[in-house]
LUMLUMDREN-75862 format. One record per residue: residue in three letters; residue number from 0; x, y, z of N, C-alpha, C, CB in turn. Coordinates in Angstrom, 3 decimals, always signed. Glycine has a CB too. Layout:
% LUMLUMDREN-75862
+-----+-----+----------+----------+----------+----------+----------+----------+----------+----------+----------+----------+----------+----------+
:   r :   k :      n.x :      n.y :      n.z :     ca.x :     ca.y :     ca.z :      c.x :      c.y :      c.z :     cb.x :     cb.y :     cb.z :
+-----+-----+----------+----------+----------+----------+----------+----------+----------+----------+----------+----------+----------+----------+
: ALA : NUM :        X :        Y :        Z :        X :        Y :        Z :        X :        Y :        Z :        X :        Y :        Z :
...
+-----+-----+----------+----------+----------+----------+----------+----------+----------+----------+----------+----------+----------+----------+
END
This chain:
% LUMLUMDREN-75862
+-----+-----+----------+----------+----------+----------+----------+----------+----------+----------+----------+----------+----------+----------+
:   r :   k :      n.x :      n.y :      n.z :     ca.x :     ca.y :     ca.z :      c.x :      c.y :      c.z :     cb.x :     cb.y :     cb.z :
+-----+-----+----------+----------+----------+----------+----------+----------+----------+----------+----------+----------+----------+----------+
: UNK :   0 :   -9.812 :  -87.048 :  +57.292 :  -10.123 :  -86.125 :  +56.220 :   -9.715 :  -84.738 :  +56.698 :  -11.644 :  -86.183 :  +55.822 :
: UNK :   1 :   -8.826 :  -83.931 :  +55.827 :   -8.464 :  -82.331 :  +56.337 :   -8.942 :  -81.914 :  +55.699 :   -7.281 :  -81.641 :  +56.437 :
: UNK :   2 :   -9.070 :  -80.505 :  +56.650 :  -10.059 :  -79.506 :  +56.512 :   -9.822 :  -78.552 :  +54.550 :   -9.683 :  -78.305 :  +58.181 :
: UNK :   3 :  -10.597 :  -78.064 :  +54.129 :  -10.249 :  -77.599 :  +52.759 :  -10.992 :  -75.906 :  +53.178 :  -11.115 :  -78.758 :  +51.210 :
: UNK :   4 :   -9.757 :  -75.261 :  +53.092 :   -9.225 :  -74.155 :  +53.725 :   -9.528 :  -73.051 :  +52.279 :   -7.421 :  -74.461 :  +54.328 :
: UNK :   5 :   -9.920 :  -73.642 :  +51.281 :  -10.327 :  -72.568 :  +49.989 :  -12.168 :  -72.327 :  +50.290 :   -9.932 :  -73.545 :  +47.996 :
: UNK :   6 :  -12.822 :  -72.794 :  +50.956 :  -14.459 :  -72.177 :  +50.587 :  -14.282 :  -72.926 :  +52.542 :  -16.026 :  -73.247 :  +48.669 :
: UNK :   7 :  -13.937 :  -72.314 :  +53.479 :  -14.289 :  -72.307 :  +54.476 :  -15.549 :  -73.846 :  +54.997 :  -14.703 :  -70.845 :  +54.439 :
: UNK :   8 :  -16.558 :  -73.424 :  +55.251 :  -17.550 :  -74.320 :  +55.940 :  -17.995 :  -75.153 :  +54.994 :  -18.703 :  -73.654 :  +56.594 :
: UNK :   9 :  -18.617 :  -74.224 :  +53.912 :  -19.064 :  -75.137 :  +52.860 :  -18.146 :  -75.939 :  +52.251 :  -19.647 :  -74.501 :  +51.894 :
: UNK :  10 :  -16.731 :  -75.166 :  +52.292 :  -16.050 :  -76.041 :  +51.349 :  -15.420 :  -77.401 :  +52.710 :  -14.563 :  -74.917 :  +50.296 :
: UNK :  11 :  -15.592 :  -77.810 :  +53.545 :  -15.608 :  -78.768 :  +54.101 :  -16.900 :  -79.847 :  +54.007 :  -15.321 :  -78.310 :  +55.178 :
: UNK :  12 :  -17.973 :  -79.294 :  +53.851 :  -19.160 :  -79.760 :  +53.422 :  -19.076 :  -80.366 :  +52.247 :  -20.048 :  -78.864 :  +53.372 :
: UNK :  13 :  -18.727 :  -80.017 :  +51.419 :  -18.170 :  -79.860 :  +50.049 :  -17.811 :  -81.248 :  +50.098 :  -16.945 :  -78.718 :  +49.728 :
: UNK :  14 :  -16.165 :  -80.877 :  +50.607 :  -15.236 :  -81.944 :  +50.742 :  -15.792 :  -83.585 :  +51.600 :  -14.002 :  -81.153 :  +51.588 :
: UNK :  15 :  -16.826 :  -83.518 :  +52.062 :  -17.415 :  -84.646 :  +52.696 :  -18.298 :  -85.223 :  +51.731 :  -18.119 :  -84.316 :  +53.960 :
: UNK :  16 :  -19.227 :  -84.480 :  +50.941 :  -19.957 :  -85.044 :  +49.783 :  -18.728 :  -85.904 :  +48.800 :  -20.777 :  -83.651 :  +48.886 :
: UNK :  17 :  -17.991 :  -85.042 :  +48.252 :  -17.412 :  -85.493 :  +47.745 :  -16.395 :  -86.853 :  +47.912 :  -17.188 :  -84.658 :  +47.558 :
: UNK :  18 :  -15.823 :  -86.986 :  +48.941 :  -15.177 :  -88.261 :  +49.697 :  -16.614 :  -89.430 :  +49.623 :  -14.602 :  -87.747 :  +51.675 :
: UNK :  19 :  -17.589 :  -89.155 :  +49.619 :  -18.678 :  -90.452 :  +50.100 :  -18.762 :  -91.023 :  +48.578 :  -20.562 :  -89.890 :  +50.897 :
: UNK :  20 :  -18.818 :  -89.566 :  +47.610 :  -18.668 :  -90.680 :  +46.151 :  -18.083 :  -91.404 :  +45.707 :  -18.571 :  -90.463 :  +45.247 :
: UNK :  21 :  -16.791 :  -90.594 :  +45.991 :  -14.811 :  -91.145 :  +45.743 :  -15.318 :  -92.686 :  +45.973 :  -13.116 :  -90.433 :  +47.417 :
: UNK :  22 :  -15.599 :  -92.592 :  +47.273 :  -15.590 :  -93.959 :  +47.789 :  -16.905 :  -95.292 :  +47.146 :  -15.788 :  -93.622 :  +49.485 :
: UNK :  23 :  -18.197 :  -94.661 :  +46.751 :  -19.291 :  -95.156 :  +46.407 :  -18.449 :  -95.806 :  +44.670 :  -20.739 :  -93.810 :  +46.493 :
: UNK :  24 :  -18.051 :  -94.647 :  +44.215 :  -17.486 :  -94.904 :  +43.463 :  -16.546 :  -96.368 :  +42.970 :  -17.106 :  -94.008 :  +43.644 :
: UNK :  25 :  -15.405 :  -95.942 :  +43.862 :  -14.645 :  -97.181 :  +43.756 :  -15.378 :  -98.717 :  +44.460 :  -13.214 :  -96.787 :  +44.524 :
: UNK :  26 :  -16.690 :  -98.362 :  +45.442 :  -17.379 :  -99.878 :  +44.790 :  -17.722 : -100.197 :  +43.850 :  -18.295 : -100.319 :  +45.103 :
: UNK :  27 :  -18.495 :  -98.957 :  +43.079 :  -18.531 :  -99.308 :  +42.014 :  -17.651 : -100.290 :  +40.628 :  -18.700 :  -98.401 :  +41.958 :
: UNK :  28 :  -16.626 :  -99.567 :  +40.662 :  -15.777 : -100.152 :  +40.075 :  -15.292 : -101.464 :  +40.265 :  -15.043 :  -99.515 :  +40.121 :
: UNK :  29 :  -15.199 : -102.052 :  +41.693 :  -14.910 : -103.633 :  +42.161 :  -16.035 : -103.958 :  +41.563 :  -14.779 : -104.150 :  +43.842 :
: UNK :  30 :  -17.142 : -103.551 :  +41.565 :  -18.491 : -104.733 :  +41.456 :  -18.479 : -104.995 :  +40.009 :  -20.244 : -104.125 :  +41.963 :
: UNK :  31 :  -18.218 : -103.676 :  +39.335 :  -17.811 : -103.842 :  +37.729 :  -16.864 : -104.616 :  +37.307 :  -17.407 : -102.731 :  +37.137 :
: UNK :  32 :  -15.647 : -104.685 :  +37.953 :  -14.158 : -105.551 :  +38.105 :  -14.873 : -107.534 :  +37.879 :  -13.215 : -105.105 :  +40.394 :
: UNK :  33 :  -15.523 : -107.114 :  +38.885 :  -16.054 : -108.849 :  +39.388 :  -16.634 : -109.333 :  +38.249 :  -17.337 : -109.050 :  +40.727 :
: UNK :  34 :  -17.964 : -108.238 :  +38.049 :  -18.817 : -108.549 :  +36.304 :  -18.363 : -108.954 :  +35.367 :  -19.305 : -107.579 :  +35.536 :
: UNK :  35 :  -17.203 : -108.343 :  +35.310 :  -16.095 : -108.348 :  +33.527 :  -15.687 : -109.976 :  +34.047 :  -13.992 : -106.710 :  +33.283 :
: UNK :  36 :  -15.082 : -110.407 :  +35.179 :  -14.119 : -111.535 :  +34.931 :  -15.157 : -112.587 :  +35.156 :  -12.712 : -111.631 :  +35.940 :
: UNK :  37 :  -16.600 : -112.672 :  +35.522 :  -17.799 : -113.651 :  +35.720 :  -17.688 : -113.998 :  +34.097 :  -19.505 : -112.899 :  +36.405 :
: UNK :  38 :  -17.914 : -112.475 :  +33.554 :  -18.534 : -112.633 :  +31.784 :  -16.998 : -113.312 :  +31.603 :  -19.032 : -110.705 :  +30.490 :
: UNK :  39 :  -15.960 : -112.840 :  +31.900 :  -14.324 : -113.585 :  +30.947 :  -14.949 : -114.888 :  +31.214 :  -12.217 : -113.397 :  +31.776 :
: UNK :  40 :  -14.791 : -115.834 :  +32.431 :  -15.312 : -117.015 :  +32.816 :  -16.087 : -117.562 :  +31.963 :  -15.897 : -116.957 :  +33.863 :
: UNK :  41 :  -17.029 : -116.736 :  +31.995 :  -18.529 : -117.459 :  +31.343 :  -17.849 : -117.925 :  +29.513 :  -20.343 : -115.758 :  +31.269 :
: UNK :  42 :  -17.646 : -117.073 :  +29.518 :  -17.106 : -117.000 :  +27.856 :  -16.514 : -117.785 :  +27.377 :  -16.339 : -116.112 :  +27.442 :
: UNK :  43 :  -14.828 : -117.692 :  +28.930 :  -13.871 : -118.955 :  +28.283 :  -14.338 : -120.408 :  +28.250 :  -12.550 : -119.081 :  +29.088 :
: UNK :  44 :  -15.397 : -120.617 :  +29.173 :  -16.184 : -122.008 :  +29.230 :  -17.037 : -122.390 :  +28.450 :  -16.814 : -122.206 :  +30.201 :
: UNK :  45 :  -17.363 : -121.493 :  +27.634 :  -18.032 : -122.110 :  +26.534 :  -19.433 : -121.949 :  +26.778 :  -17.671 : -123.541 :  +26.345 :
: UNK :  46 :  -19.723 : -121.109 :  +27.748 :  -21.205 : -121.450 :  +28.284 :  -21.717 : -122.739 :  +28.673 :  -22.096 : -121.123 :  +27.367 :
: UNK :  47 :  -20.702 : -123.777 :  +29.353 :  -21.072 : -124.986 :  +30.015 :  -20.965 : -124.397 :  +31.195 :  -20.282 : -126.286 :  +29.804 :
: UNK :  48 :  -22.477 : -124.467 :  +31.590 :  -22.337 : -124.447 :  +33.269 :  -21.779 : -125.311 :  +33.797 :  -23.410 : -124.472 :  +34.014 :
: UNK :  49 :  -20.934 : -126.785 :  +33.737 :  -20.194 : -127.069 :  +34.511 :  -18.838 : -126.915 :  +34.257 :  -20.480 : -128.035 :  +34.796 :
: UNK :  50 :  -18.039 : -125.779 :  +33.390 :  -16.820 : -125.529 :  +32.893 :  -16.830 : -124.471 :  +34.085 :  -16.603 : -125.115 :  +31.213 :
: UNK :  51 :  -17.760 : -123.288 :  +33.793 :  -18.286 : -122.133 :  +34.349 :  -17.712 : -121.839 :  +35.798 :  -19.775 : -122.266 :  +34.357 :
: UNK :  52 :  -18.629 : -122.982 :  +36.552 :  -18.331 : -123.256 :  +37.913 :  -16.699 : -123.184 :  +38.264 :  -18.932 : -124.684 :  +38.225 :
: UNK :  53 :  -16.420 : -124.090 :  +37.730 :  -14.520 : -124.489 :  +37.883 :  -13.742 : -123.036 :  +37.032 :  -13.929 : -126.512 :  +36.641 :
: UNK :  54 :  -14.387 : -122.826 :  +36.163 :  -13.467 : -121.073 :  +36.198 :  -14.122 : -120.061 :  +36.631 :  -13.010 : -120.379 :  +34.773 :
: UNK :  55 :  -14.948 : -120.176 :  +37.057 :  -15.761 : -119.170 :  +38.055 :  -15.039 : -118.841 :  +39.563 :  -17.306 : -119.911 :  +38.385 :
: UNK :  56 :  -14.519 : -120.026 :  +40.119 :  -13.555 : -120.468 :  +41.367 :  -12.476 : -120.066 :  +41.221 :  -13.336 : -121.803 :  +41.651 :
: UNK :  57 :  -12.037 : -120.244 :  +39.992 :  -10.551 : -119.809 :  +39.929 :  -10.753 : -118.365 :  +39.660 :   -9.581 : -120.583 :  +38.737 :
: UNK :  58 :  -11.498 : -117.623 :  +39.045 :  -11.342 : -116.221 :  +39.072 :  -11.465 : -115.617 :  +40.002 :  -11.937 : -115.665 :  +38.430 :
: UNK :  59 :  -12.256 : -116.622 :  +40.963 :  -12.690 : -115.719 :  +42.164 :  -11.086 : -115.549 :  +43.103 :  -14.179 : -116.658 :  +43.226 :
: UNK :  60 :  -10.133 : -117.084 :  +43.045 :   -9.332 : -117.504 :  +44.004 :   -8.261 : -115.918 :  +42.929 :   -8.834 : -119.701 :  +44.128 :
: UNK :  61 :   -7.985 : -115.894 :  +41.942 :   -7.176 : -114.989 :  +41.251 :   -7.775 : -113.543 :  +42.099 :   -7.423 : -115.098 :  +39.402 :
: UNK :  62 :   -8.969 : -113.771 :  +42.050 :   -9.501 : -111.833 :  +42.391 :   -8.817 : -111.660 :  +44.137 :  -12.110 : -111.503 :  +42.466 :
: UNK :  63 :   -9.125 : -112.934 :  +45.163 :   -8.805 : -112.959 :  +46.752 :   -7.349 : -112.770 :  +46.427 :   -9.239 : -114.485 :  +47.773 :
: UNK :  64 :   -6.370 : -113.099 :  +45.489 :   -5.074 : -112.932 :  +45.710 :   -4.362 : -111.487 :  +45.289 :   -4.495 : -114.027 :  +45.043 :
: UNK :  65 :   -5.503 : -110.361 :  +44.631 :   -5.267 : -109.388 :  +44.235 :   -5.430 : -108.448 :  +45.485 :   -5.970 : -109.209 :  +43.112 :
: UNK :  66 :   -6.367 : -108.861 :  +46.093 :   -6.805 : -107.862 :  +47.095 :   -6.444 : -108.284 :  +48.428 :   -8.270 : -107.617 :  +47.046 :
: UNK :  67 :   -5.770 : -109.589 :  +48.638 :   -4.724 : -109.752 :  +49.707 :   -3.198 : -108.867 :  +49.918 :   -4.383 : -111.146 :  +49.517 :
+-----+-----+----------+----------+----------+----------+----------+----------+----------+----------+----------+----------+----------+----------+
END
């Protein structure tokens, strides 16, 4: 992380708050990512928990090949 050279001390302070959200953040967003394609799953199966399962796996095996 470099230094942010417009508000001196604070504005490095600053700049550290801010990086921890950036980042809190974009978990956020994976965990939201995951939610949406559980509910796609759930949906395309009809609400048979044993459809569910078997596209539950495959979304998951689709999500490991995104983030490989």
């Amino acid at each position: 992380m470099g230094r942010n050279y417009l508000a001196g001390k604070n504005g490095d302070a600053i700049n550290a708050v801010l990086t921890a959200a950036g980042y809190n953040f974009s978990l956020l967003l994976n965990w939201f990512r995951q939610l949406l394609w559980l509910l796609l799953a759930w949906l395309l199966a009809g609400a048979n928990p044993r459809r569910l399962a078997h596209v539950a796996q495959k979304c998951a095996a689709v999500l490991g090949q995104r983030h490989a």
